[in-house]
N, CA, C and O atoms as a DFTB+ gen file, in Angstrom:
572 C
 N C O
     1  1       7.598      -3.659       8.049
     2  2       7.236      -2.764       9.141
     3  2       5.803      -2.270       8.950
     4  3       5.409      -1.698       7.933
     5  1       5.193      -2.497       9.833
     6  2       3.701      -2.180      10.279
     7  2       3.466      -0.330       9.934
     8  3       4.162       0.440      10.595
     9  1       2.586       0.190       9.013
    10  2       2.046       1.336       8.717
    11  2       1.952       2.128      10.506
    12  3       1.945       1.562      11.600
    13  1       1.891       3.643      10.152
    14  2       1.211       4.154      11.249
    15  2      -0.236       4.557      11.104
    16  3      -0.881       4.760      10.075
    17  1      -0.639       4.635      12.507
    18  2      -2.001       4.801      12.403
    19  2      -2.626       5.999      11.412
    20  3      -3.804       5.948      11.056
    21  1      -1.845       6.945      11.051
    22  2      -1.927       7.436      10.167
    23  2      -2.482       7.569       8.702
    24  3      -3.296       8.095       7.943
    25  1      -1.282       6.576       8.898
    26  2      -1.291       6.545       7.020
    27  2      -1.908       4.828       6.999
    28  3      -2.144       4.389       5.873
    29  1      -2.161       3.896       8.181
    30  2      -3.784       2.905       8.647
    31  2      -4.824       3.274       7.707
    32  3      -5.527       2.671       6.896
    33  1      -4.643       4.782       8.196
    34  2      -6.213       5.757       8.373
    35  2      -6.442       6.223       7.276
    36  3      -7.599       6.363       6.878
    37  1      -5.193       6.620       6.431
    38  2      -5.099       7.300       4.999
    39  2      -5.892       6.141       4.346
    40  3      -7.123       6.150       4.382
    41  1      -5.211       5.163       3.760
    42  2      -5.302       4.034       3.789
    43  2      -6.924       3.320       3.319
    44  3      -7.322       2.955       2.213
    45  1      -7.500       3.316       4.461
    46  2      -8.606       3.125       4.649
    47  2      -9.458       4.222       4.306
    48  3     -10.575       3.806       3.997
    49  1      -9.343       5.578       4.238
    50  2     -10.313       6.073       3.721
    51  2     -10.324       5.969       2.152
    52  3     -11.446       6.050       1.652
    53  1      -9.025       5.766       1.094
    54  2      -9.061       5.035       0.253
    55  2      -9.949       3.836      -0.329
    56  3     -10.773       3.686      -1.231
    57  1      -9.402       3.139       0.572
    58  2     -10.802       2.220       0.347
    59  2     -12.686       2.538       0.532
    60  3     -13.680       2.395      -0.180
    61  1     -12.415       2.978       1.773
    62  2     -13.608       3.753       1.917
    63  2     -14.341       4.311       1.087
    64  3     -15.564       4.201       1.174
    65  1     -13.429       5.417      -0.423
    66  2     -13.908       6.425      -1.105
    67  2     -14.543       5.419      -2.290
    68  3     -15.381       5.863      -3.075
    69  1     -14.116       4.145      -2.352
    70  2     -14.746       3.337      -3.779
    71  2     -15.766       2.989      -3.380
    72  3     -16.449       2.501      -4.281
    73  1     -16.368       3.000      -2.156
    74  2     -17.854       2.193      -2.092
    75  2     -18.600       3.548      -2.876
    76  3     -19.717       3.411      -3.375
    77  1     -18.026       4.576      -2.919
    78  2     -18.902       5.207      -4.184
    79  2     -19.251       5.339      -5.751
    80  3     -20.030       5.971      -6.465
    81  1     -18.275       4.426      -5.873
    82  2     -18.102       3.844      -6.895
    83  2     -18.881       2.276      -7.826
    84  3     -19.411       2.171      -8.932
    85  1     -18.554       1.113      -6.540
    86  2     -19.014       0.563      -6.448
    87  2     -19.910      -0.469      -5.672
    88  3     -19.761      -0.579      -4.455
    89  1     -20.984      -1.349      -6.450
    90  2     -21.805      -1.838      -4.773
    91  2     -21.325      -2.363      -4.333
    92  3     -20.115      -2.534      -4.478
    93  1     -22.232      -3.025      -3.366
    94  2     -21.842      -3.756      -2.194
    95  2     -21.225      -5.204      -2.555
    96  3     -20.386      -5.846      -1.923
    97  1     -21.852      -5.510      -3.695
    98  2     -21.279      -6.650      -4.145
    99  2     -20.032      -6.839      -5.162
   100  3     -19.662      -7.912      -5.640
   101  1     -19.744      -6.191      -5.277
   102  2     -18.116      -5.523      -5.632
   103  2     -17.050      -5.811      -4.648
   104  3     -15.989      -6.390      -4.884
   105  1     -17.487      -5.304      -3.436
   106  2     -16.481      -5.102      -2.366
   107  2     -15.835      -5.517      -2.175
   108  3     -14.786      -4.942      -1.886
   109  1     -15.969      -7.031      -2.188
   110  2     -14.955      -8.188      -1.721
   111  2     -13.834      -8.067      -2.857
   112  3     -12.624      -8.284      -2.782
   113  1     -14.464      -7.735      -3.714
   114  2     -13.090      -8.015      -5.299
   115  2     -12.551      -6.652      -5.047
   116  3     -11.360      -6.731      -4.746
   117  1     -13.083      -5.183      -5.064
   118  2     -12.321      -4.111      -4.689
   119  2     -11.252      -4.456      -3.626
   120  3     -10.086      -4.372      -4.013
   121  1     -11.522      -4.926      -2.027
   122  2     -10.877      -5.200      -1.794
   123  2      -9.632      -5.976      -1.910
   124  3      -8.468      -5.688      -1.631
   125  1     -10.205      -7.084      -2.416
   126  2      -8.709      -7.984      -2.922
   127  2      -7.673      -6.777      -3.636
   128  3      -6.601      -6.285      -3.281
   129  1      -8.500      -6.593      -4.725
   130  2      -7.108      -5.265      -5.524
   131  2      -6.926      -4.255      -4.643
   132  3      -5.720      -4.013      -4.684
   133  1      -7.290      -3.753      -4.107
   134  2      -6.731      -2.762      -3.409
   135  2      -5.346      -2.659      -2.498
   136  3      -4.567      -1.712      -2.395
   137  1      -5.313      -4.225      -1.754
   138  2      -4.450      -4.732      -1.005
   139  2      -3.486      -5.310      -2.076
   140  3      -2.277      -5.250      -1.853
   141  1      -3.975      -5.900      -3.296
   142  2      -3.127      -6.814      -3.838
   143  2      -1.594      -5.845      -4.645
   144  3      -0.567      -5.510      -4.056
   145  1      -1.885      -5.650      -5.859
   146  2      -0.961      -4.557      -6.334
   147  2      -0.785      -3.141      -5.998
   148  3      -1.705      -2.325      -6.054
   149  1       0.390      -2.872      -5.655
   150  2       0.492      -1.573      -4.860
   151  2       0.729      -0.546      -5.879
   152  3       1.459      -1.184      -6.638
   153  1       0.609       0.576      -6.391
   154  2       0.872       1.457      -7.536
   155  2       2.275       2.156      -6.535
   156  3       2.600       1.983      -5.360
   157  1       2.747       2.832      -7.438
   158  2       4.076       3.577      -6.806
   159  2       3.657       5.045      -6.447
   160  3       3.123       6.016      -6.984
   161  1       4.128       4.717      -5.387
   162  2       4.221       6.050      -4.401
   163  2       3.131       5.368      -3.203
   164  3       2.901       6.049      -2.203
   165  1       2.579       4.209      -3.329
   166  2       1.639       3.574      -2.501
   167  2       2.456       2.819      -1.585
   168  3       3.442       2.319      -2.125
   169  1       2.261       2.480       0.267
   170  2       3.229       1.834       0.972
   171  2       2.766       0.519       0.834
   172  3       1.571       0.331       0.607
   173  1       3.402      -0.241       0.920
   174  2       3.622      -1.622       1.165
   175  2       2.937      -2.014       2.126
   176  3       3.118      -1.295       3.108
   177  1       2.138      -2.936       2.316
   178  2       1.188      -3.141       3.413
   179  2       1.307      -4.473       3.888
   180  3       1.104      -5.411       3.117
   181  1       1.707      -4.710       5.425
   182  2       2.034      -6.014       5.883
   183  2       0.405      -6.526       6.202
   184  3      -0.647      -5.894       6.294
   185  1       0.671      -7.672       6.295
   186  2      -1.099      -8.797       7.176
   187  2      -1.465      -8.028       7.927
   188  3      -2.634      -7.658       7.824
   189  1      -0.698      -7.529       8.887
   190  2      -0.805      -6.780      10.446
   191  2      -2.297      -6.015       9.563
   192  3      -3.491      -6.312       9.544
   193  1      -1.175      -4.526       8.669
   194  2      -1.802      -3.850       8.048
   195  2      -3.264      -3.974       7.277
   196  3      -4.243      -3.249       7.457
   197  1      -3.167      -4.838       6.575
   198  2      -4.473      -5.383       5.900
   199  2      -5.503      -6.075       6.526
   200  3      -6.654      -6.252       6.126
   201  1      -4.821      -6.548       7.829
   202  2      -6.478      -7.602       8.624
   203  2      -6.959      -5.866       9.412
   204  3      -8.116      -5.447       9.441
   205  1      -5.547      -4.999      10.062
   206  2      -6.480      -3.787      10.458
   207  2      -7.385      -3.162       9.858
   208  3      -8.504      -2.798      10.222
   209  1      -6.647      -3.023       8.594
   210  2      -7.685      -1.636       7.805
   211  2      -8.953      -2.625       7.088
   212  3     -10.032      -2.086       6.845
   213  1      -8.776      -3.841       6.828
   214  2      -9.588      -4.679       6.237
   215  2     -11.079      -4.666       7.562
   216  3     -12.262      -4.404       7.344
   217  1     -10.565      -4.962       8.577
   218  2     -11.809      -5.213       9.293
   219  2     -12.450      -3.740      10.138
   220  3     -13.591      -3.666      10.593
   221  1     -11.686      -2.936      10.186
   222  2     -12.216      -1.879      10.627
   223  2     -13.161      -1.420       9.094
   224  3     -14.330      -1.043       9.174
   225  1     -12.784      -1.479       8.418
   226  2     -13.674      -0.747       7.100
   227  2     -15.046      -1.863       6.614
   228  3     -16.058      -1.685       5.936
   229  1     -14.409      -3.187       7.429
   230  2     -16.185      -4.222       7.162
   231  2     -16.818      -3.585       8.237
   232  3     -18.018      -3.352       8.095
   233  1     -16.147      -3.174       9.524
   234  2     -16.780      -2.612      10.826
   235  2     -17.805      -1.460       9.936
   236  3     -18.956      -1.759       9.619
   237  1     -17.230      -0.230       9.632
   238  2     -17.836       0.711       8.920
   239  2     -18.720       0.644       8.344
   240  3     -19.694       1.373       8.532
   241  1     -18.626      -0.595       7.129
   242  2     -19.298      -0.450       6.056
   243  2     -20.989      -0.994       6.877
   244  3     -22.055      -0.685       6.347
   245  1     -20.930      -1.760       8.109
   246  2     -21.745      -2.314       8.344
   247  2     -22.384      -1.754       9.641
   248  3     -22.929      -2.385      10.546
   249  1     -22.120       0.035       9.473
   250  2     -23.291       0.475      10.224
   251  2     -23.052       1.991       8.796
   252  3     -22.833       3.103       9.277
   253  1     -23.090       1.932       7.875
   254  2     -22.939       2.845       6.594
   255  2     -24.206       3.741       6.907
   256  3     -24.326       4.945       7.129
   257  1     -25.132       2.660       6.839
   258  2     -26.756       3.649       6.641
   259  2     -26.592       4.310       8.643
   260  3     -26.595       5.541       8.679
   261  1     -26.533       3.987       9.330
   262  2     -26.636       4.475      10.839
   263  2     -26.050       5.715      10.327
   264  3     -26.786       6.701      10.364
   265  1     -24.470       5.906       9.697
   266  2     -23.316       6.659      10.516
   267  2     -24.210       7.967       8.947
   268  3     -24.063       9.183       9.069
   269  1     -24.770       7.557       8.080
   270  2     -25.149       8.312       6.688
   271  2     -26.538       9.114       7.913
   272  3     -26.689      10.313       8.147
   273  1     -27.029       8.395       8.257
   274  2     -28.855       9.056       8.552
   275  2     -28.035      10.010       9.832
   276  3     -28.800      10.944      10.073
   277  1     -27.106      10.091      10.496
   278  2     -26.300      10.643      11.609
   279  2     -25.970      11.916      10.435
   280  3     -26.787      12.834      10.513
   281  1     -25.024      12.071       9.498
   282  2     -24.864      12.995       9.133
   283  2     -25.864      13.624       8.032
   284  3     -25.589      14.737       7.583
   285  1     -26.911      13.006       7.626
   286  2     -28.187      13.832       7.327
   287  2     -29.055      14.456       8.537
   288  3     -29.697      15.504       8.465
   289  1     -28.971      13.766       9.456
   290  2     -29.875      14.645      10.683
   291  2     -28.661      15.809      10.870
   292  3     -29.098      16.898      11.241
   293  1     -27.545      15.752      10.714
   294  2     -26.764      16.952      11.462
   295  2     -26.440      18.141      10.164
   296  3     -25.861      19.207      10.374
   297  1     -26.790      17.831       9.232
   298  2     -26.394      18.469       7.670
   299  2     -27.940      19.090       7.270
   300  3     -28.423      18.787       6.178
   301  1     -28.610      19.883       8.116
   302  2     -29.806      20.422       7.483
   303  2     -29.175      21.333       6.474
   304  3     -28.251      22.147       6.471
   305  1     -30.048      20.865       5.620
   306  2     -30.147      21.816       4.001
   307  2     -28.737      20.979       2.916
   308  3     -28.260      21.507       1.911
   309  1     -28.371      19.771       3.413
   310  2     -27.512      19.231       2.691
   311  2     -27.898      17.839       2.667
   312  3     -27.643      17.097       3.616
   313  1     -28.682      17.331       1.315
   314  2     -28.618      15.954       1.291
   315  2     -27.493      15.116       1.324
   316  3     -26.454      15.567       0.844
   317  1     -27.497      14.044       1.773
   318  2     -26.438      13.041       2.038
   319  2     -25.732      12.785       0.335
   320  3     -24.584      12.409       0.096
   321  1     -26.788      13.110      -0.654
   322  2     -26.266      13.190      -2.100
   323  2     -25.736      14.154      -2.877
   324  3     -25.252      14.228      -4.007
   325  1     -25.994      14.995      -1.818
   326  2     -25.033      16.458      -2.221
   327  2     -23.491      16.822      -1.890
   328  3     -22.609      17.576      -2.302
   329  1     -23.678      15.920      -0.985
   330  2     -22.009      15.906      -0.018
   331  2     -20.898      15.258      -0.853
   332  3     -20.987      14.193      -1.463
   333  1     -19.824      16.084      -0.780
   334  2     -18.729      15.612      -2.560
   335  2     -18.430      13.991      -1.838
   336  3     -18.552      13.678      -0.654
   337  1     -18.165      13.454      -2.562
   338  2     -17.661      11.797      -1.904
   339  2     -16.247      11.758      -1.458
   340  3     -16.030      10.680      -0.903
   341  1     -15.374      12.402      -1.485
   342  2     -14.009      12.909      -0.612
   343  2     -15.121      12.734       0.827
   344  3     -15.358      11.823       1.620
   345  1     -15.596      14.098       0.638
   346  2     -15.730      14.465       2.258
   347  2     -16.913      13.168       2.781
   348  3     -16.643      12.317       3.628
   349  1     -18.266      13.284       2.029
   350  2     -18.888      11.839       2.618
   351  2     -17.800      10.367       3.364
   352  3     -18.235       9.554       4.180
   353  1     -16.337      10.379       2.785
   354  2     -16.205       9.050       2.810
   355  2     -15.279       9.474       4.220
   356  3     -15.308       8.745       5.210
   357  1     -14.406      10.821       4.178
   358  2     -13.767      11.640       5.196
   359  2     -14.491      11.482       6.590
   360  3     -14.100      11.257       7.736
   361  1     -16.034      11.756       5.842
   362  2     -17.130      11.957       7.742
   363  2     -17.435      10.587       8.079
   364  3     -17.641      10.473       9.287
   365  1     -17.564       9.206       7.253
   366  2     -17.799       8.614       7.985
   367  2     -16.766       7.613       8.726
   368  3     -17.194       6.825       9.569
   369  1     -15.278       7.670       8.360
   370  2     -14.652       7.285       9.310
   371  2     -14.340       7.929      10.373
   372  3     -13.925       7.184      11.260
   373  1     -14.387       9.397      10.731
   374  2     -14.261      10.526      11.420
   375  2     -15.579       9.884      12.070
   376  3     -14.986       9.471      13.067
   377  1     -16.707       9.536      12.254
   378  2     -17.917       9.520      13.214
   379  2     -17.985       8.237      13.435
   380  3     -18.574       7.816      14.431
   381  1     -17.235       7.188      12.301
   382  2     -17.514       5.760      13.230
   383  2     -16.067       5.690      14.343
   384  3     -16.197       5.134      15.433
   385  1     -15.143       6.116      14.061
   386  2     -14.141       6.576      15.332
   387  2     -14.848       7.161      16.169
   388  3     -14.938       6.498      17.202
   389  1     -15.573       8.416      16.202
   390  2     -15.452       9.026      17.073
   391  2     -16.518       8.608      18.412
   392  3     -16.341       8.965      19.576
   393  1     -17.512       7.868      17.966
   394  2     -18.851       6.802      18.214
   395  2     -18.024       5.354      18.220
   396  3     -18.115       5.102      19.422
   397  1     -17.683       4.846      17.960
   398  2     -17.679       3.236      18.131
   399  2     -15.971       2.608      18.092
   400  3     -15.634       1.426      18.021
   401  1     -15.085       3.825      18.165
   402  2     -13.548       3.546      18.248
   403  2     -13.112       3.839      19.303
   404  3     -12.540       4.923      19.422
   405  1     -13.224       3.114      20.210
   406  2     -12.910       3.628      22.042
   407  2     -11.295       4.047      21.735
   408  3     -10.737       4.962      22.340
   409  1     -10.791       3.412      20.930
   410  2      -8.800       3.489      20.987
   411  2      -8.387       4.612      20.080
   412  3      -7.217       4.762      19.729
   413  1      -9.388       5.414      19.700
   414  2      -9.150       7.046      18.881
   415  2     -10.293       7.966      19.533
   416  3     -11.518       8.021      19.426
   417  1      -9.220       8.732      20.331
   418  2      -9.517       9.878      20.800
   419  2     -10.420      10.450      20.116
   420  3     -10.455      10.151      18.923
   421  1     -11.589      11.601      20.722
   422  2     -12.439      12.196      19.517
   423  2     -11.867      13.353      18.925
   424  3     -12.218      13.710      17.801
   425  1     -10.700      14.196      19.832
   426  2      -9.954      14.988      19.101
   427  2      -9.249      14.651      18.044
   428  3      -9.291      15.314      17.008
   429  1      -8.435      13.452      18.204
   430  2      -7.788      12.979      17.145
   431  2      -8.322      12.565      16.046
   432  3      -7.875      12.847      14.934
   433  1      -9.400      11.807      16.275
   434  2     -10.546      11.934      14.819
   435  2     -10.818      12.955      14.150
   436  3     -10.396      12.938      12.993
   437  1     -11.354      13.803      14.459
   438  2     -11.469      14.959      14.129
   439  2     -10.414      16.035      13.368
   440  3     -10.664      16.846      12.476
   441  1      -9.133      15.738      14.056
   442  2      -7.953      16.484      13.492
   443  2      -7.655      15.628      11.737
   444  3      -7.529      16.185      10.647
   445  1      -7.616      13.916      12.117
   446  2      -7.330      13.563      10.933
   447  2      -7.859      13.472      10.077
   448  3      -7.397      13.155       8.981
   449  1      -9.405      13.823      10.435
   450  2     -10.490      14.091       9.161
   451  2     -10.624      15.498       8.614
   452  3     -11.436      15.966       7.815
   453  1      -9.632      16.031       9.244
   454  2      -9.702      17.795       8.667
   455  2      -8.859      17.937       8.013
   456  3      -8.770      18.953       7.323
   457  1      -7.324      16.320       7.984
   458  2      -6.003      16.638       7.556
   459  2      -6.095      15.908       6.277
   460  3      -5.353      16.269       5.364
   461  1      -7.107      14.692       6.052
   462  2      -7.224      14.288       4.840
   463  2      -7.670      15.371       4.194
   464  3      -7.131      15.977       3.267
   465  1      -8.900      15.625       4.848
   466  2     -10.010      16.688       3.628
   467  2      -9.291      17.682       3.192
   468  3      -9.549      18.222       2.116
   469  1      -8.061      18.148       4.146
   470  2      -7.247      19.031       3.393
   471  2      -6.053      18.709       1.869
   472  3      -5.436      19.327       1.001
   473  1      -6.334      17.223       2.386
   474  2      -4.953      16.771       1.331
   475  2      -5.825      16.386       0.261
   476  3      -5.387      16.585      -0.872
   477  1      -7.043      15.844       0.381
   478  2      -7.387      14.692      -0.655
   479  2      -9.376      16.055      -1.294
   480  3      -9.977      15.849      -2.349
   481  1      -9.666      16.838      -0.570
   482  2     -10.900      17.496      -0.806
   483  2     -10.667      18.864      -1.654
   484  3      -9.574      19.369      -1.907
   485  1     -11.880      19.320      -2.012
   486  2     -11.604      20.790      -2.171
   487  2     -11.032      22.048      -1.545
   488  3     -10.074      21.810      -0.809
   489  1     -11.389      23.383      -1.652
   490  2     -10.645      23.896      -0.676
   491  2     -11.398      24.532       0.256
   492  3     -10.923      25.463       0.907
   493  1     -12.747      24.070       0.437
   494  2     -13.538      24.797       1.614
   495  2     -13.512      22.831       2.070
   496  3     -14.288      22.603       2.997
   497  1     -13.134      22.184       1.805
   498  2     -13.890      20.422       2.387
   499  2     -13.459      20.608       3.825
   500  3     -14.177      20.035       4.645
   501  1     -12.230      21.430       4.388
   502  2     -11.708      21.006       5.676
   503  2     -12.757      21.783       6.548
   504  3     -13.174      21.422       7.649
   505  1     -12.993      22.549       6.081
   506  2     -13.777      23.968       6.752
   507  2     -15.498      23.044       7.052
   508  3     -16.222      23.288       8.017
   509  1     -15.754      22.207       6.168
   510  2     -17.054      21.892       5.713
   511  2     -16.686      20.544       7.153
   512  3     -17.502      20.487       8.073
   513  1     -15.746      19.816       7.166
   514  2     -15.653      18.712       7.408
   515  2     -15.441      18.980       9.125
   516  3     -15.847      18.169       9.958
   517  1     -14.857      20.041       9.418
   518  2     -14.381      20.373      11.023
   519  2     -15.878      21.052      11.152
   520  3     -16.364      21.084      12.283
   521  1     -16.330      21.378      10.495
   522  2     -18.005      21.934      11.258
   523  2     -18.341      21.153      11.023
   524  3     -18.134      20.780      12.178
   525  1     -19.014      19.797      10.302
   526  2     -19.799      19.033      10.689
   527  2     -19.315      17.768      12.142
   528  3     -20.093      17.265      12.953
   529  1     -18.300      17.627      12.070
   530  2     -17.790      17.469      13.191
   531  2     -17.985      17.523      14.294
   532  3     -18.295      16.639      15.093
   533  1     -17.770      18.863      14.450
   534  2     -17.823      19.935      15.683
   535  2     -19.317      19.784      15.971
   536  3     -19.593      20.205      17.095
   537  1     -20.184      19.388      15.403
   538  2     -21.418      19.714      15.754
   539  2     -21.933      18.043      16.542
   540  3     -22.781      17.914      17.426
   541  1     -21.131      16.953      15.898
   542  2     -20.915      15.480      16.590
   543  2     -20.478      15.418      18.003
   544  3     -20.879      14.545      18.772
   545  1     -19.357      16.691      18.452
   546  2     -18.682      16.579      19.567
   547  2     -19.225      17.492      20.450
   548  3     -19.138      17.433      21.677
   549  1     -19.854      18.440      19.719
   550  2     -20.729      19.280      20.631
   551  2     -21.893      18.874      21.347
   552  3     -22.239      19.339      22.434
   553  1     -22.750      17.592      20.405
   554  2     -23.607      17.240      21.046
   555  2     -22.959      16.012      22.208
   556  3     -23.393      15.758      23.331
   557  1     -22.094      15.553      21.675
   558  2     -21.165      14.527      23.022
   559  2     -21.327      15.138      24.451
   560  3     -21.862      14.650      25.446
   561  1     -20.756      16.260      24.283
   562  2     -20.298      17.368      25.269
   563  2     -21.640      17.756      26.560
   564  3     -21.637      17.928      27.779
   565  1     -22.455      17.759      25.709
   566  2     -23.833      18.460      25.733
   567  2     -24.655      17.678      26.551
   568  3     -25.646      18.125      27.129
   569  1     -24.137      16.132      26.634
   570  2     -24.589      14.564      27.124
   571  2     -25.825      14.470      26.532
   572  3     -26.494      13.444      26.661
């Protein structure tokens, strides 16, 4: 049985959080393990599952510097190297949804990037992560 978009999303920001870890030329082998052995308490992930979260996160990775210089122009007084890597990896699936994912609502982006940062960040990250946000959807709004 096919994941929900949810725990898709969980999922993928997982993966997401190792490109801080490692480069670009890593990736392909991170990926393989990531998908390959599942640790316990980790779901089981069908093809369905893995070609989704697999190609939405090459989607990502391959506007990284766009969706990074987006949240340095909106983060005055916060370098892009100051930002904990929870929340860096939190904002940029939250802004490549909310910009380039016609099939996720921008509310709903937004909610699930406030619900990781709450599960997986510190305890101001949700607070940190719904205002930088808010300031993405405000300028939407704003045209």
């Amino acid at each position: 049985m096919s994941l929900s978009r949810h725990k898709k999303r969980e999922q993928l920001f997982k993966l997401l959080f190792r490109l801080e870890f490692h480069d670009e030329m890593e990736m392909e082998e991170q990926k393989r393990l990531f998908f390959g052995e599942r640790p316990d308490g980790e779901p089981e992930l069908t093809e369905e599952d893995i070609s989704s979260i697999s190609g939405k996160f090459d989607n990502i990775t391959g506007k990284l510097t766009e969706l990074d210089a987006m949240v340095s122009e909106r983060t005055s007084g916060w370098d892009i190297n100051r930002i904990g890597k929870v929340e860096l990896a939190i904002l940029r699936l939250a802004l490549y949804e909310m910009i380039y994912d016609e099939d996720v609502p921008e509310s709903v982006a937004i909610n699930e990037a406030v619900e990781l940062s709450k599960k997986y960040g510190q305890d101001n990250s949700s607070s940190f992560v719904n205002g930088v946000l808010a300031l993405f959807a405000q300028k939407a709004e704003d045209g």
